[in-house]
C-alpha positions as CSV (number, residue, x, y, z in Angstrom):
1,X,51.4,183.5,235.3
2,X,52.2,182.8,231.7
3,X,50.1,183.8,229.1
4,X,47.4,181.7,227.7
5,X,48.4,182.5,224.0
6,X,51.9,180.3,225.1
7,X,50.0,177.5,226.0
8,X,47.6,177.7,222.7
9,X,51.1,177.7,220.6
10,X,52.3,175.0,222.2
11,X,49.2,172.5,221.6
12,X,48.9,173.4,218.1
13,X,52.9,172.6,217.7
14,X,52.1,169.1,219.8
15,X,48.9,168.2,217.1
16,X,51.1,169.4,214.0
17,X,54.1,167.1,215.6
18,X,51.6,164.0,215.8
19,X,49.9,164.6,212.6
20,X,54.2,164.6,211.1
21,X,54.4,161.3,212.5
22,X,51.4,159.7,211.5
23,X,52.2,160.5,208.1
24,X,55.7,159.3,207.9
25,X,54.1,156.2,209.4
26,X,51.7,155.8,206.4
27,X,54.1,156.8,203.5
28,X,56.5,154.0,205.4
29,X,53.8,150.9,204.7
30,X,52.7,151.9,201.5
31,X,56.2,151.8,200.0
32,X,56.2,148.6,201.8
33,X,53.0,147.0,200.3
34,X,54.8,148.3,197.0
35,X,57.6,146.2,197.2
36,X,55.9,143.1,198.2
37,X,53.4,143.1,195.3
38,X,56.5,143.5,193.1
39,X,58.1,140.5,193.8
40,X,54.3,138.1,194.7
41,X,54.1,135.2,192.5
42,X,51.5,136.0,189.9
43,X,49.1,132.4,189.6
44,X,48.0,131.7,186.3
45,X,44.2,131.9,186.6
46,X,42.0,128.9,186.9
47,X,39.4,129.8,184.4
48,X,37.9,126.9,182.5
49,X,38.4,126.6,179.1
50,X,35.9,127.9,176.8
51,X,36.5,125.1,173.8
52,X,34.1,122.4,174.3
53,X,36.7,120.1,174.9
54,X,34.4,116.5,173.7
55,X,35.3,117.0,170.3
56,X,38.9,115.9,171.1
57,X,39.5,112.3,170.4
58,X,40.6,110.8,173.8
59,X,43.7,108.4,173.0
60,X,44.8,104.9,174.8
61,X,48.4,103.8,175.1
62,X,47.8,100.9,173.6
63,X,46.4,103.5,170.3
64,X,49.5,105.5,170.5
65,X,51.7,104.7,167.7
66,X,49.5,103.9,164.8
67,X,47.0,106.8,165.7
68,X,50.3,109.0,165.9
69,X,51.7,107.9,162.8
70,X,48.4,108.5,160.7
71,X,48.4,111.9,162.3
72,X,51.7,112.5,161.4
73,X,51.2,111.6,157.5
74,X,48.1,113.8,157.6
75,X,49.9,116.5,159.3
76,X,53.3,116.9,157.6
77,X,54.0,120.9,159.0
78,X,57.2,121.5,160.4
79,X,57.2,125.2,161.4
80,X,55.5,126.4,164.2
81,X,55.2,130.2,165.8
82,X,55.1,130.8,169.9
83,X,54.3,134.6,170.8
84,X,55.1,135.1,174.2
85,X,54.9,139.1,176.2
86,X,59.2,139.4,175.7
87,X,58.3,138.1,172.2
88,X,58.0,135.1,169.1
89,X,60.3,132.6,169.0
90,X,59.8,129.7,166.0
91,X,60.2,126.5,166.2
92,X,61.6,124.0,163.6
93,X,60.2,120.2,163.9
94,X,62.7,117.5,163.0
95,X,60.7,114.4,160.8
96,X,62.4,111.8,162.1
97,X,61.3,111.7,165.9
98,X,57.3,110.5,163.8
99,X,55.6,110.7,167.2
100,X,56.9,113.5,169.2
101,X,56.4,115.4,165.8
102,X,52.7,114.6,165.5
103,X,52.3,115.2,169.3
104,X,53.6,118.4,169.5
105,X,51.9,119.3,166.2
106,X,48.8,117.9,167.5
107,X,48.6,119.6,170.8
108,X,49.2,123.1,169.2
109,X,46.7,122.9,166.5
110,X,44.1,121.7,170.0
111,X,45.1,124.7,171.8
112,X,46.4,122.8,174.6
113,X,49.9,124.7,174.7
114,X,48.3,128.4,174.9
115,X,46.7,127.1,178.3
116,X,50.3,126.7,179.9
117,X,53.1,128.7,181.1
118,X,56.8,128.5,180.8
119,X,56.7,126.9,184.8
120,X,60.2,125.7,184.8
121,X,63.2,128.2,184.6
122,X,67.2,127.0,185.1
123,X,68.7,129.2,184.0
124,X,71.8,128.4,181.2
125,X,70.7,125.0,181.4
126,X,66.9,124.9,180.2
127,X,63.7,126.4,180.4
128,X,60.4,124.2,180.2
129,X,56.9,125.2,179.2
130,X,53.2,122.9,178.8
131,X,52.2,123.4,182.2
132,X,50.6,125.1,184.7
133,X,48.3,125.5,187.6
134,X,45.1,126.7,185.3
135,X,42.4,124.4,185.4
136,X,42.2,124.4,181.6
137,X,45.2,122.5,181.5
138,X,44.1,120.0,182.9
139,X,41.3,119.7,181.5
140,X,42.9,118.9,178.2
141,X,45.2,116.6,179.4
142,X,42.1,114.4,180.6
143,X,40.3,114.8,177.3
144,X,43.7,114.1,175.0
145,X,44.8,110.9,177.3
146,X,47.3,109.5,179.9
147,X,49.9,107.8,177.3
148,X,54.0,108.6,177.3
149,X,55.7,108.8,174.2
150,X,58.5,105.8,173.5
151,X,62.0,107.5,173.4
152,X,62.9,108.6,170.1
153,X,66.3,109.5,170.2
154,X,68.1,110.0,167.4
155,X,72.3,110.7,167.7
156,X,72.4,113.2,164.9
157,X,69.8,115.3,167.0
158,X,72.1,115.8,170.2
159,X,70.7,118.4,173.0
160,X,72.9,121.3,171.4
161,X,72.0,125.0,172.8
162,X,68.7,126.2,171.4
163,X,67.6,122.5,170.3
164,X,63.8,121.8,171.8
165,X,63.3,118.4,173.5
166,X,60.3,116.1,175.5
167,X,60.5,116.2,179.4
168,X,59.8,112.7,180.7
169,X,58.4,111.2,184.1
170,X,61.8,110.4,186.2
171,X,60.1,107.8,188.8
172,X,59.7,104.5,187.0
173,X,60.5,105.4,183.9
174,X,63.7,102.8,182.7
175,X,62.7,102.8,178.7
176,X,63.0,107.2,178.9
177,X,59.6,107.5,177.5
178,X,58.1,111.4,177.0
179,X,55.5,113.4,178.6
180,X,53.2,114.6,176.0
181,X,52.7,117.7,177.3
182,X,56.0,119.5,178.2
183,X,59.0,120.2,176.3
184,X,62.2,122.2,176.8
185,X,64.5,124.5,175.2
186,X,68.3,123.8,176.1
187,X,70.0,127.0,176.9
188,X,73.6,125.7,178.3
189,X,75.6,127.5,175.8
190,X,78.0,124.5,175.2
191,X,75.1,122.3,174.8
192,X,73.8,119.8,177.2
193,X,74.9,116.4,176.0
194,X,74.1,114.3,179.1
195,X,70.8,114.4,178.6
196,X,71.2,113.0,174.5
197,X,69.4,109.0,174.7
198,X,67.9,109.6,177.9
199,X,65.3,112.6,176.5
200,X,63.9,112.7,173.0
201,X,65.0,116.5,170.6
202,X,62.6,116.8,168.4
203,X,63.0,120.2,166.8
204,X,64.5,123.3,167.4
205,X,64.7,127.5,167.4
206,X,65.7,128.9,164.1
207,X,64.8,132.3,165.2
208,X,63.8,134.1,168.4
209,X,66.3,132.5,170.5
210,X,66.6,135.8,172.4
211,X,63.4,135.5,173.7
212,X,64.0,132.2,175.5
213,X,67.3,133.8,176.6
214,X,65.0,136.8,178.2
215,X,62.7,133.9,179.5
216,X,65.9,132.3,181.1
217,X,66.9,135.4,183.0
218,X,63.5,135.4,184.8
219,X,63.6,135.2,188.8
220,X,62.4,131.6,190.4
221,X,60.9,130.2,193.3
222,X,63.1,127.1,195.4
223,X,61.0,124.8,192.9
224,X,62.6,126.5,189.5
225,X,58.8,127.9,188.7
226,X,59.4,131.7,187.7
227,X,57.8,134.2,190.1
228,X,56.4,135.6,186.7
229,X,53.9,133.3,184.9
230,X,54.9,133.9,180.9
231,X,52.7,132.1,178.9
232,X,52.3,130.9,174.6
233,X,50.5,131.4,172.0
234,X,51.2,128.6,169.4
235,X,50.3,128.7,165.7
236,X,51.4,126.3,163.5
237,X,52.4,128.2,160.1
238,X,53.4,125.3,157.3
């Protein structure tokens, strides 16, 4: 008969074996569970604004272009500052386009832009900002108004690399009129001149353009919107 001692050894070397294996097990899923939260798509949050929003002068289509024009003449800044986490990048507004100058202007001075995220990356082509899914948002787009923006295009502002232009509405939109809300940044480095008439450039980066080009290397969903939300400050500086 073998001695008890042999069988003692060998059910302490079966528990230690078990107790190996478990643990592999474990340090297996947590690397896993690492790797998934790297690439998860952050959602911006939807936290309500805190500005009391009914101090903003709600505007009808049919007000656009004279309200626009007397904020414009009011308003004559051209320079304006967007911090962002890889960076600032400044923006120079052109005087011509009168109403997608005194939108833009209008919008940053209201806030409205430092509720949204850049939520459209292609990259060497363009990368769009003035949206996203925080409730804020929307919230200011209900208190500023529904309107669009008529075209103005201008052919000594073509979409050249680094110019910044108005997204538009594609469905039943023949006369090219502008969103409001979102603009673009061209980053096709020979310039993306199919888009000149049809979309409206109203300004463009004199410095920073490195930071839209580290906003253009970001990883996207099937939809374009960057797994990473980046979002803006805006200040308006003269």
């Amino acid at each position: 008969m073998k001695n008890p001692f042999f069988f003692l050894c060998l059910l302490v070397a079966f528990i230690a074996c078990k107790e190996n294996k478990d643990n592999s097990t474990t340090k297996s899923e947590v690397k896993k569970d690492t790797i998934v939260e790297k690439v998860e798509v952050q959602i911006p949050s939807n936290g309500k604004t805190d500005r009391d929003l009914s101090q903003i002068e709600f505007v009808e289509q049919e007000e656009l272009i004279p309200f626009l024009k007397a904020y414009g003449e009011n308003n004559p800044e051209t320079i304006v500052d967007v911090e962002t986490e890889f960076g600032t990048f400044t923006i120079e507004l052109f005087p011509e386009p009168i109403l997608h100058r005194a939108n833009f202007l209008r919008l940053a001075k209201l806030g409205y832009f430092d509720t949204s995220v850049f939520h459209r990356v292609d990259s060497d082509f363009v990368v769009q900002g003035g949206n996203s899914d925080r409730m804020a948002t929307h919230q200011f787009r209900r208190a500023v108004g529904d309107y669009l923006i008529p075209n103005e295009s201008i052919s000594k502002y073509p979409h050249d690399y680094g110019m910044v232009s108005a997204a538009k509405y594609a469905e039943q939109n023949v006369s090219n009129a502008s969103s409001p809300f979102e603009f673009f940044v061209v980053t096709k480095p020979d310039g993306a001149y199919h888009l000149d008439g049809k979309h409206t450039v109203f300004g463009r980066i004199i410095d920073g353009m490195e930071v839209i080009e580290k906003i253009d290397d970001l990883e996207t969903d099937d939809s374009e919107w960057p797994l990473k939300n980046v979002g803006m400050d805006m200040k308006v500086v003269r």
